[in-house]
C-alpha positions as protocol buffer text, in pm:
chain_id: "A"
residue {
  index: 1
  type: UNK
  ca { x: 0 y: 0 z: 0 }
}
residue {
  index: 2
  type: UNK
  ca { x: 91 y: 351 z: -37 }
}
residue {
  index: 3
  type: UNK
  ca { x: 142 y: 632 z: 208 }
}
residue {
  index: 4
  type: UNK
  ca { x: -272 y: 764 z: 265 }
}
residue {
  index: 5
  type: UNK
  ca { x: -194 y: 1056 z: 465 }
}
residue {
  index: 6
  type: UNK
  ca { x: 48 y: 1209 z: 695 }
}
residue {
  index: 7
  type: UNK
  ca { x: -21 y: 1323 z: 1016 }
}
residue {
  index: 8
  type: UNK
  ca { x: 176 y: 1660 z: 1095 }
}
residue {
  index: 9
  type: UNK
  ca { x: 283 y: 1769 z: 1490 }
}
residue {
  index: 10
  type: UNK
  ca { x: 58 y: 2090 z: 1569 }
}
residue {
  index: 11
  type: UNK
  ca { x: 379 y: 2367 z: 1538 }
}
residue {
  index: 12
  type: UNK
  ca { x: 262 y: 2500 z: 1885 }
}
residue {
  index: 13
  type: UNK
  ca { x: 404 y: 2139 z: 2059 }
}
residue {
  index: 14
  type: UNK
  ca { x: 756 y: 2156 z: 2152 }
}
residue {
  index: 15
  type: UNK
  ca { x: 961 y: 1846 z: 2320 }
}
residue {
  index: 16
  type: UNK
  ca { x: 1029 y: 1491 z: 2250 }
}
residue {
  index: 17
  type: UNK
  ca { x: 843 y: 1318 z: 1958 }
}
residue {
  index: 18
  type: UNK
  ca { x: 835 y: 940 z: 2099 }
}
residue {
  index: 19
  type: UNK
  ca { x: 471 y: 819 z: 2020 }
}
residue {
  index: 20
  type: UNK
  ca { x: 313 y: 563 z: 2326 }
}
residue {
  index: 21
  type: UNK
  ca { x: 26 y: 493 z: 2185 }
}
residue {
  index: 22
  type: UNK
  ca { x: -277 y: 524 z: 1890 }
}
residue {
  index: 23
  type: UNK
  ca { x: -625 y: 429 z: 1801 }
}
residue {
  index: 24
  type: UNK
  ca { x: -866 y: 483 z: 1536 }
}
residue {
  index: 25
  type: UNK
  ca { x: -1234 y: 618 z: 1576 }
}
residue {
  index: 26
  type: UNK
  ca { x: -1502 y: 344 z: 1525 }
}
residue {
  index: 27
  type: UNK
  ca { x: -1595 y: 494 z: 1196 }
}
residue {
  index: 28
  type: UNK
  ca { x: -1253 y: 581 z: 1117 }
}
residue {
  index: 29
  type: UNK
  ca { x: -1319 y: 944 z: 1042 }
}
residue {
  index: 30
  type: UNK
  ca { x: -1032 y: 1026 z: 1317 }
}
residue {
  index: 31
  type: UNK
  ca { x: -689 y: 867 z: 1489 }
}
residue {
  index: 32
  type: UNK
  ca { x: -566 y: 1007 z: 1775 }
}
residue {
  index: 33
  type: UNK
  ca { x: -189 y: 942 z: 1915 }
}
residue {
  index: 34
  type: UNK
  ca { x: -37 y: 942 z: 2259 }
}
residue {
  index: 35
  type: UNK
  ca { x: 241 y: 1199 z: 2280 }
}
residue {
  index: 36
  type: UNK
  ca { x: 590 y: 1117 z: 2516 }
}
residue {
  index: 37
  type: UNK
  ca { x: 534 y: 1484 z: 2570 }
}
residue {
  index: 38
  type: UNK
  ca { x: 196 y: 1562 z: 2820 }
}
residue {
  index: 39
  type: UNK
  ca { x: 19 y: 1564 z: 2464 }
}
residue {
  index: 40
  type: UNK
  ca { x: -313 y: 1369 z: 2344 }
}
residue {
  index: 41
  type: UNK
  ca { x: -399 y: 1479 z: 2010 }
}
residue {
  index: 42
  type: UNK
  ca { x: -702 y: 1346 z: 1734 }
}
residue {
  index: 43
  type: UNK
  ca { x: -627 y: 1386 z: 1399 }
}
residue {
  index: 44
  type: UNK
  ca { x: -880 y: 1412 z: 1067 }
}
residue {
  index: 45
  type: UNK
  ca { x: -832 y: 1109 z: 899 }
}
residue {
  index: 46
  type: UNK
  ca { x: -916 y: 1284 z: 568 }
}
residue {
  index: 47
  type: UNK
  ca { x: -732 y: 1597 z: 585 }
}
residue {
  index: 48
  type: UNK
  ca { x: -460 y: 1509 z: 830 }
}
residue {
  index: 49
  type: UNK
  ca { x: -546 y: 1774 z: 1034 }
}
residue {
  index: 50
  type: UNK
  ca { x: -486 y: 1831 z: 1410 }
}
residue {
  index: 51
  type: UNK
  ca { x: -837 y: 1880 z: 1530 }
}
residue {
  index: 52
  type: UNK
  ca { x: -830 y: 1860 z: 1869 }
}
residue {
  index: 53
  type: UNK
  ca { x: -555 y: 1835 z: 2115 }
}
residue {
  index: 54
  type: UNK
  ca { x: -572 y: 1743 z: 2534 }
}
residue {
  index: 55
  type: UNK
  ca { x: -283 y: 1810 z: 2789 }
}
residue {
  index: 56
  type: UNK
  ca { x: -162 y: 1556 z: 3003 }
}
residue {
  index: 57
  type: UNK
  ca { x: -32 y: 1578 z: 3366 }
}
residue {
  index: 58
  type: UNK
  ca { x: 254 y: 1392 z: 3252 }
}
residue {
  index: 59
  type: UNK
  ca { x: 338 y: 1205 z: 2915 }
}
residue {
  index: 60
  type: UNK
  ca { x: -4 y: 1023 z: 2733 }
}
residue {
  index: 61
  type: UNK
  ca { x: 55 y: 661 z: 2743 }
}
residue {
  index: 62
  type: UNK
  ca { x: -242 y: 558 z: 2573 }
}
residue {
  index: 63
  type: UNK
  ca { x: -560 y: 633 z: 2419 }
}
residue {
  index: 64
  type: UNK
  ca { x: -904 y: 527 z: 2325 }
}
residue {
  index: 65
  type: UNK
  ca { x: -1270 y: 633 z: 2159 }
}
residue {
  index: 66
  type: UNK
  ca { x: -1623 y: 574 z: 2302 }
}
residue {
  index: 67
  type: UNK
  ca { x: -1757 y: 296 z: 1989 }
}
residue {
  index: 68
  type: UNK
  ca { x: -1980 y: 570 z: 1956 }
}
residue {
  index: 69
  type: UNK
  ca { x: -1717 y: 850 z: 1874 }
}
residue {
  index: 70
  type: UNK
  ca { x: -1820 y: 1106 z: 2148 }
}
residue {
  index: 71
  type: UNK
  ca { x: -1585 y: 1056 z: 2442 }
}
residue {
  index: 72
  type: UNK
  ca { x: -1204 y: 1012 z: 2420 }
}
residue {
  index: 73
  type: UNK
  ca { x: -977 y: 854 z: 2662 }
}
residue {
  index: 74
  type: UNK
  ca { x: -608 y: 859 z: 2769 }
}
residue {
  index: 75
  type: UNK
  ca { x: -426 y: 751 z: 3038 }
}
residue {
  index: 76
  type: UNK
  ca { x: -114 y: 902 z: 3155 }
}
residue {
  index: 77
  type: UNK
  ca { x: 226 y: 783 z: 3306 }
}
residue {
  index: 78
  type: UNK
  ca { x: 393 y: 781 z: 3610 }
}
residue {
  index: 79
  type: UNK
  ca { x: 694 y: 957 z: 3733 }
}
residue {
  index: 80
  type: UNK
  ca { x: 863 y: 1169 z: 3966 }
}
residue {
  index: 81
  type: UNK
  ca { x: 634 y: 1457 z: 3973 }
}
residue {
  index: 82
  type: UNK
  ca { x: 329 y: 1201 z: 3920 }
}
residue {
  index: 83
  type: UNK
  ca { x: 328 y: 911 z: 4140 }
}
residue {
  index: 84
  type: UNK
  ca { x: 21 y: 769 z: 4014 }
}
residue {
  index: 85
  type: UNK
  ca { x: -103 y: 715 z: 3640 }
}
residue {
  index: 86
  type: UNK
  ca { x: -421 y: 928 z: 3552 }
}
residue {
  index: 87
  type: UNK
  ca { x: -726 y: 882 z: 3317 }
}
residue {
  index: 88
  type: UNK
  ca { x: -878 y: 1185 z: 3143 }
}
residue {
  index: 89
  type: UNK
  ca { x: -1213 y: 1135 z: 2938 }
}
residue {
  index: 90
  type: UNK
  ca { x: -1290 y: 1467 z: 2696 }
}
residue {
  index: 91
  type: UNK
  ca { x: -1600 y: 1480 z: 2470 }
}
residue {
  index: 92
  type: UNK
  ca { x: -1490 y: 1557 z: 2153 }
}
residue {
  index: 93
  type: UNK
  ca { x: -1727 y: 1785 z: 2018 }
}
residue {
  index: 94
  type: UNK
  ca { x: -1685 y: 2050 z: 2266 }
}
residue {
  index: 95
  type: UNK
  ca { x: -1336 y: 1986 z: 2377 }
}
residue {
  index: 96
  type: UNK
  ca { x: -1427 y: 1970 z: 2745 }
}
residue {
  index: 97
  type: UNK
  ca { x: -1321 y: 1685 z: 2994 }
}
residue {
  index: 98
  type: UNK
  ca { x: -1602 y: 1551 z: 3107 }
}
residue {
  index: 99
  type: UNK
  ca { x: -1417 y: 1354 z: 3388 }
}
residue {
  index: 100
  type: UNK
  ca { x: -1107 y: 1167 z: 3550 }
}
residue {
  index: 101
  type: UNK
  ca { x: -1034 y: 845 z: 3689 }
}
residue {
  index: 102
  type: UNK
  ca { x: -772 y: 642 z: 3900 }
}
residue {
  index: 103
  type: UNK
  ca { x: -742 y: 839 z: 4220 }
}
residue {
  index: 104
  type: UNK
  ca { x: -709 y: 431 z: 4312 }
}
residue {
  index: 105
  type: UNK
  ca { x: -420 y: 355 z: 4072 }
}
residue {
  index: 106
  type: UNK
  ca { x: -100 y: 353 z: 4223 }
}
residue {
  index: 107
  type: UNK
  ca { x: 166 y: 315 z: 3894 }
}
residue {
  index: 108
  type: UNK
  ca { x: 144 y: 432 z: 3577 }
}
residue {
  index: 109
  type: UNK
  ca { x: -154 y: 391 z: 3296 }
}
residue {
  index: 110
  type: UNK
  ca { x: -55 y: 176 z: 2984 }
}
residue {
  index: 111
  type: UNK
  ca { x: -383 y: 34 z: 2797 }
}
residue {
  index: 112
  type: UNK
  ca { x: -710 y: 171 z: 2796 }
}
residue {
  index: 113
  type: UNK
  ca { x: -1034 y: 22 z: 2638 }
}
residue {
  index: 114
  type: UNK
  ca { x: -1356 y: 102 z: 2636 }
}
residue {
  index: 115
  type: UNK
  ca { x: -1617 y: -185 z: 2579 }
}
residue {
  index: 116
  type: UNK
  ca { x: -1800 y: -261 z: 2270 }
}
residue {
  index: 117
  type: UNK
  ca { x: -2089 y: -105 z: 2423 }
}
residue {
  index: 118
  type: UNK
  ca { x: -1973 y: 200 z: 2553 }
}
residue {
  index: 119
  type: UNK
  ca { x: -2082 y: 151 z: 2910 }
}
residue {
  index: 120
  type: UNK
  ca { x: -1730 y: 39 z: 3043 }
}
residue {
  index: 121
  type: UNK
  ca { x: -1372 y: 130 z: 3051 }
}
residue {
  index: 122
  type: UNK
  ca { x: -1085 y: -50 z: 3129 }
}
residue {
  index: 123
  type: UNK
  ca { x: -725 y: 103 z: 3217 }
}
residue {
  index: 124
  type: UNK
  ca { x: -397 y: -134 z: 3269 }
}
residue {
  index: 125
  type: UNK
  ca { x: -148 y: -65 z: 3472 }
}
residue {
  index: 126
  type: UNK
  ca { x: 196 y: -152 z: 3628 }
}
residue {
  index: 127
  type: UNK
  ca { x: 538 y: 6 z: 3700 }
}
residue {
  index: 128
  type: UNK
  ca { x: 711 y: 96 z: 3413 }
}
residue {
  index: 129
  type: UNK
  ca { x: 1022 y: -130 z: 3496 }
}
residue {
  index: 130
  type: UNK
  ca { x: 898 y: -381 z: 3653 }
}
residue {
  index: 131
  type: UNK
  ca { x: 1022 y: -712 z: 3611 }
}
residue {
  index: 132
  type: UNK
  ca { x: 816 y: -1070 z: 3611 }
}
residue {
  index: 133
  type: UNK
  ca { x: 713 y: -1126 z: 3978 }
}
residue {
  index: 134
  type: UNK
  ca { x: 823 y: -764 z: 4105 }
}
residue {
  index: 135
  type: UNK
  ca { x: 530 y: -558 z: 4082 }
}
residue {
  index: 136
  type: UNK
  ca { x: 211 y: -689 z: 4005 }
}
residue {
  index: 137
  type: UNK
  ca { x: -13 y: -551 z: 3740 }
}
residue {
  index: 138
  type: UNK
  ca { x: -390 y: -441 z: 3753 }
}
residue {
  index: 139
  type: UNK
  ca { x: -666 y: -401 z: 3511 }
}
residue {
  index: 140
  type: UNK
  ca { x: -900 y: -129 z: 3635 }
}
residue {
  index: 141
  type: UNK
  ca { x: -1310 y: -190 z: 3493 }
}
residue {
  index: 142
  type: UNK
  ca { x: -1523 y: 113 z: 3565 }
}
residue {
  index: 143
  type: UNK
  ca { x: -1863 y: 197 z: 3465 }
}
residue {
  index: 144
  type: UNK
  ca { x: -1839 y: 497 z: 3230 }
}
residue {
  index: 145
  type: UNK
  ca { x: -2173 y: 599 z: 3389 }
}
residue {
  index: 146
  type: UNK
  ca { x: -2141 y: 591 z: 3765 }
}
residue {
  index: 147
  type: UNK
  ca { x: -1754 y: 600 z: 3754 }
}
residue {
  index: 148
  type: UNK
  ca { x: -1741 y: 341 z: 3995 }
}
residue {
  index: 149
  type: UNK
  ca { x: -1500 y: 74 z: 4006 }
}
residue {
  index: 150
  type: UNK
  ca { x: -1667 y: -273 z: 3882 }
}
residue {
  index: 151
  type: UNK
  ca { x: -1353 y: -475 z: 3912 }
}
residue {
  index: 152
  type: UNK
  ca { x: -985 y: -460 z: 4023 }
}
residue {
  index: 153
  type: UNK
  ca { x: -850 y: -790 z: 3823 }
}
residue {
  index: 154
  type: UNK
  ca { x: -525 y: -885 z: 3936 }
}
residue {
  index: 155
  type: UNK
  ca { x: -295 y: -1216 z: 3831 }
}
residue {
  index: 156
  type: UNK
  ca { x: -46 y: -1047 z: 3591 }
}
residue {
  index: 157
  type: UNK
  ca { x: 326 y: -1078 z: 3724 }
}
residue {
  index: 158
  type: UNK
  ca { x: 432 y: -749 z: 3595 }
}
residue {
  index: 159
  type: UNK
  ca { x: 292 y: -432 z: 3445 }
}
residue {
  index: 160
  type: UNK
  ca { x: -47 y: -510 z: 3207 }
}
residue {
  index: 161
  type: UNK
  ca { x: 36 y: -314 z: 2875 }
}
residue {
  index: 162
  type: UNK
  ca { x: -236 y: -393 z: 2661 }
}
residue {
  index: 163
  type: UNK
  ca { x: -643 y: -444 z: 2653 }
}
residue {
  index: 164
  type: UNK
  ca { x: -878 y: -539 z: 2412 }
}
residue {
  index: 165
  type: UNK
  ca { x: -1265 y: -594 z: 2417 }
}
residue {
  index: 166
  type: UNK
  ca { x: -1412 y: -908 z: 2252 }
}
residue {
  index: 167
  type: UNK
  ca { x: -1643 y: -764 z: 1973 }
}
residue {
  index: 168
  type: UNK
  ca { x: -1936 y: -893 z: 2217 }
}
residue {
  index: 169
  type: UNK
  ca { x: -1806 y: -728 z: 2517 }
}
residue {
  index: 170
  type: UNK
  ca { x: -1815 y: -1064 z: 2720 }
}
residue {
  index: 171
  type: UNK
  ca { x: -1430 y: -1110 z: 2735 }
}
residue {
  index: 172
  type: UNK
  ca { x: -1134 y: -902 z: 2804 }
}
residue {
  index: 173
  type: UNK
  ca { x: -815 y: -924 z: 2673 }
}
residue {
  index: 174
  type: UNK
  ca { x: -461 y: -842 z: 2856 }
}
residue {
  index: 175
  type: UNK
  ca { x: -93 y: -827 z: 2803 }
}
residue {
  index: 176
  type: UNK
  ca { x: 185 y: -798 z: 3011 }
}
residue {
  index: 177
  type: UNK
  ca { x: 569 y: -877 z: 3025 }
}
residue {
  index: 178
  type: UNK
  ca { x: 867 y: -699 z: 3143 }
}
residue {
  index: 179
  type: UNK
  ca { x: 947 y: -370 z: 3054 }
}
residue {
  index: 180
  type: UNK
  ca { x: 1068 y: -383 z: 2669 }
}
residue {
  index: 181
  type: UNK
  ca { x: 1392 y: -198 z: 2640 }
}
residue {
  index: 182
  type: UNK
  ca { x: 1530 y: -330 z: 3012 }
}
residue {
  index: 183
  type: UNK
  ca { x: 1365 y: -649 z: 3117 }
}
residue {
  index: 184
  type: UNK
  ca { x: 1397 y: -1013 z: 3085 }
}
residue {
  index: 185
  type: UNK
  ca { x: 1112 y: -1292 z: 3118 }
}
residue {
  index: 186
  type: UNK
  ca { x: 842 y: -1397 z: 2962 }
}
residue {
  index: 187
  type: UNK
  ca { x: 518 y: -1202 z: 2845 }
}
residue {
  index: 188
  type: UNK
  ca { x: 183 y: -1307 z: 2918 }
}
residue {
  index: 189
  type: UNK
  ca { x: -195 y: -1277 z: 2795 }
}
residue {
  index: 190
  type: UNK
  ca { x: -482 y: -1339 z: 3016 }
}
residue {
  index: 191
  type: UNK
  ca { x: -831 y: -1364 z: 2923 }
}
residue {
  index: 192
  type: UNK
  ca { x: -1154 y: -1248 z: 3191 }
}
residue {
  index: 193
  type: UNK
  ca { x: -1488 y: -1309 z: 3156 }
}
């Protein structure tokens, strides 16, 4: 295949480049990219346009859209000067967060997912460099409605850095393994009803 489109940096975003994440819109009218640099942006798939960009309290680590294309999701890292990963949800059409989750997550955000229906959303997470058996990862399952926490799963050895829906909705989908540049052991995938 040939090059479609390219998707241009808004000039107004200084810093590193380093991409953490992506995802496409159900309809895929729009892609949106996590940013190494406090940046989640959505782009026009037609145009390649920047329409819409959302600051981070540290760098995006991943992103996600509602199936129905209203509400967009990322999830932030964990540092020094943020101890605990974040999740921002923004409508789209206006812009405006229309909330925040993880005041319960203690490490960093990797994979975020929102169910086939819309009604929940599921964050991973995990310390960035942890190793098999260190630091146990968590999948986070909230109700997009009531915010509240459905489920804490736990049973990953290290940190959880991807999710997937089954088209259905009745499964869920996780990966973990050591941290890719530093660590050593094996990966894993776990499926939950």
């Amino acid at each position: 295949g040939d090059l479609r489109i390219s998707l241009k940096r808004p000039e107004n975003v200084k810093g590193p480049q380093r991409k953490l994440g992506n995802a496409f819109s159900a309809d895929g009218k729009l892609v949106a990219i996590a940013d190494a640099h406090e940046l989640a942006a959505i782009w026009d798939t037609t145009t390649g346009n920047c329409i819409r960009t959302f600051k981070m309290p540290l760098w995006a680590s991943c992103v996600a859209f509602s199936p129905d294309s209203k509400l967009f999701a990322a999830g932030s890292a964990h540092g020094t000067n943020l101890p605990r990963g974040v999740i921002k949800v923004w409508n789209i059409a206006t812009g405006q967060e229309a909330f925040s989750l993880g005041n319960e997550i203690e490490e960093g955000v990797w994979g975020i997912a929102f169910s086939p229906n819309g009604q929940l959303l599921a964050a991973s997470t995990g310390h960035h460099y942890s190793q098999p058996g260190s630091n146990t990862g968590e999948i986070w399952v909230w109700n997009v409605q009531t915010r509240a926490v459905l489920y804490t799963l736990r049973g990953h050895g290290c940190a959880v850095w991807h999710l997937a829906f089954s088209p259905d909705g009745t499964r869920l989908a996780s990966a973990s393994g050591p941290q890719p540049l530093t660590g050593t052991g094996p990966g894993e995938v776990k499926i939950w009803d």
